[in-house]
Residue, then its C-alpha position, 0 to 999 in steps of 0.5 A: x589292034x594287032x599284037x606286037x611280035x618282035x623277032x627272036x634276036x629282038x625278043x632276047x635284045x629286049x629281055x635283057x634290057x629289062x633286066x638292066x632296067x630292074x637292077x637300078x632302083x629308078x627309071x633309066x634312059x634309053x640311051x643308059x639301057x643301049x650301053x648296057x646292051x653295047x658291052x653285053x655284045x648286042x650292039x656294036x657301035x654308036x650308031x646302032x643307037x639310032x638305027x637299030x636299038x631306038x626304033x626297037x625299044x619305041x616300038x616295044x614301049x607303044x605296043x605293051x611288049x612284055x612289060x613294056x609300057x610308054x612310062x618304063x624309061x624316064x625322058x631325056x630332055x623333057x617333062x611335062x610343064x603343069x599350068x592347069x588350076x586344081x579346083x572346079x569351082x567354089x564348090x569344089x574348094x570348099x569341099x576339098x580345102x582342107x585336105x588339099x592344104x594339108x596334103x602340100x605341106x612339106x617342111x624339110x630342113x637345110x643341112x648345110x648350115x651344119x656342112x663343112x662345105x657347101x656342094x654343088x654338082x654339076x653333070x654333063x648330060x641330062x640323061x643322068x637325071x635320074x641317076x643323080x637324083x638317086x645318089x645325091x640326095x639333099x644336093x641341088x643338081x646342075x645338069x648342063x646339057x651340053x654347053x652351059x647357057x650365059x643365063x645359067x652361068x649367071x644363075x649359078x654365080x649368084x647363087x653361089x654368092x648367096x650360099x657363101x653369105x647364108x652359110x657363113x662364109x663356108x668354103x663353096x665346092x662345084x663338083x662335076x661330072x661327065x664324059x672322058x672326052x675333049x667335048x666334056x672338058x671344054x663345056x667344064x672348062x668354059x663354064x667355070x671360066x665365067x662362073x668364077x668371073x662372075x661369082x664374087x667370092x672363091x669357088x673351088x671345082x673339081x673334075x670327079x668323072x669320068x676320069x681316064x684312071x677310071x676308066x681303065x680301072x672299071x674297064x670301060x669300052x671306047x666311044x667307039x667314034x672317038x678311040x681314047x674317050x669314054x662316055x658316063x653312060x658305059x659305066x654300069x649304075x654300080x660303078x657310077x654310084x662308086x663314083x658319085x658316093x666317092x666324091x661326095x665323101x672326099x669333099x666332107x658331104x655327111x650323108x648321115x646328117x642329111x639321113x637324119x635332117x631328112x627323117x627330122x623334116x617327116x617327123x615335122x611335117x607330120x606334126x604340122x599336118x596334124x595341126x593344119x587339119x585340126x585347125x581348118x576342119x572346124x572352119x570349113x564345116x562352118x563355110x559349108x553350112 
């Protein structure tokens, strides 16, 4: 196959894309990385996304350019649903029982039923999956991805309810995240209308970001289509975590506590392993005999 050479302007686009890829410590999307591009100059409104940046990048991904493999940025909007058996046959799971029983242990503990309150957050778009998954840890996520469906409305309320009853009657927070736009505070708006219809004990919300003072705090460029509004993906991952980290500790998250009940979940989880394995070894050498 023949090798993929870009042209220089390309070759400059894609090198420092790169290097926004390895300042954050996960996978970016393509759509965070364009931004990126967007204030450094290279690009010069939206729709260079389409037309110029994605083509580019997808070829760069396919082709091996550099350090670019078809694995460098995480998806949007989809992943891989796992269906498939994990055994052979008979054979194979007696062969393999033990370590695979061991290795799928996972004990973690529930940090909240020590919390002031409980947390919940909510984001506009899935392109921010990774990003939250990275700052909020021990903090079920909601992304909503647009409008948020009747089906997980409903979820949500439930699930609220339950929360409020497990915990003891803990005051429940939502807090949310998105863009600075009219579109951004409807979906928040539509959605916590029926939540709080549905939910049949007190939620308090909040709007954390994008805010407009933000915005022009961090100096943020326009939506280029939309003067006046602003998109979660022109902030930096700097900035984005300042905002994230803010509002968690406004709302009394102790991050330390969950550090802590996180390290005391691997602690346990080590233990039991051990004994799992002591337990099944002795069992299994007589079923393959």
């Amino acid at each position: 196959m023949e090798k993929y050479k870009p042209g220089r302007r390309n070759r400059y686009v894609l090198d420092r894309a790169m290097d926004h890829l390895k300042s954050v410590p996960y996978k970016p999307t393509s759509r965070w990385l364009f931004y990126r591009l967007l204030q450094d100059g290279y690009y010069h409104d939206k729709d260079d996304y389409k037309v110029r940046w994605s083509p580019l990048c997808s070829r760069a991904r396919k082709n091996f350019y550099g350090e670019w493999t078809p694995d460098t940025l995480a998806d949007e909007t989809r992943d891989r649903i796992p269906r498939v058996g994990d055994f052979r046959d008979r054979a194979h799971i007696k062969a393999e029982l033990a370590e695979y029983v061991v290795e799928n242990v996972t004990l973690s503990y529930d940090h909240f039923y020590q919390q002031e309150e409980f947390v919940i957050i909510g984001f506009e778009a899935r392109a921010m999956v990774e990003q939250f998954l990275y700052y909020t840890e021990g903090i079920d996520l909601l992304p909503f991805g647009g409008d948020a469906s009747i089906p997980l409305k409903w979820q949500i309320a439930k699930h609220l309810e339950n929360c409020h009853r497990w915990y003891g009657g803990i005051p429940l927070r939502l807090l949310y995240f998105g863009d600075y736009d009219k579109k951004g505070g409807k979906i928040f708006r539509a959605a916590m209308k029926d939540i709080e219809k549905w939910c049949d004990c007190e939620i308090q919300y909040a709007w954390c970001g994008l805010t407009e003072d933000q915005a022009e705090s961090f100096a943020l460029p326009e939506n280029p289509e939309k003067p006046g509004q602003y998109q979660w993906e022109a902030l930096t991952d700097e900035q984005a975590r300042e905002i994230i980290l803010s509002a968690m500790a406004a709302f009394h998250v102790d991050m330390d506590l969950i550090s802590a009940k996180r390290a005391e979940g691997e602690k346990v989880t080590e233990e039991w392993r051990r004994k799992i394995q002591k337990a099944l070894t002795p069992l299994v050498k007589r079923w393959r005999s």
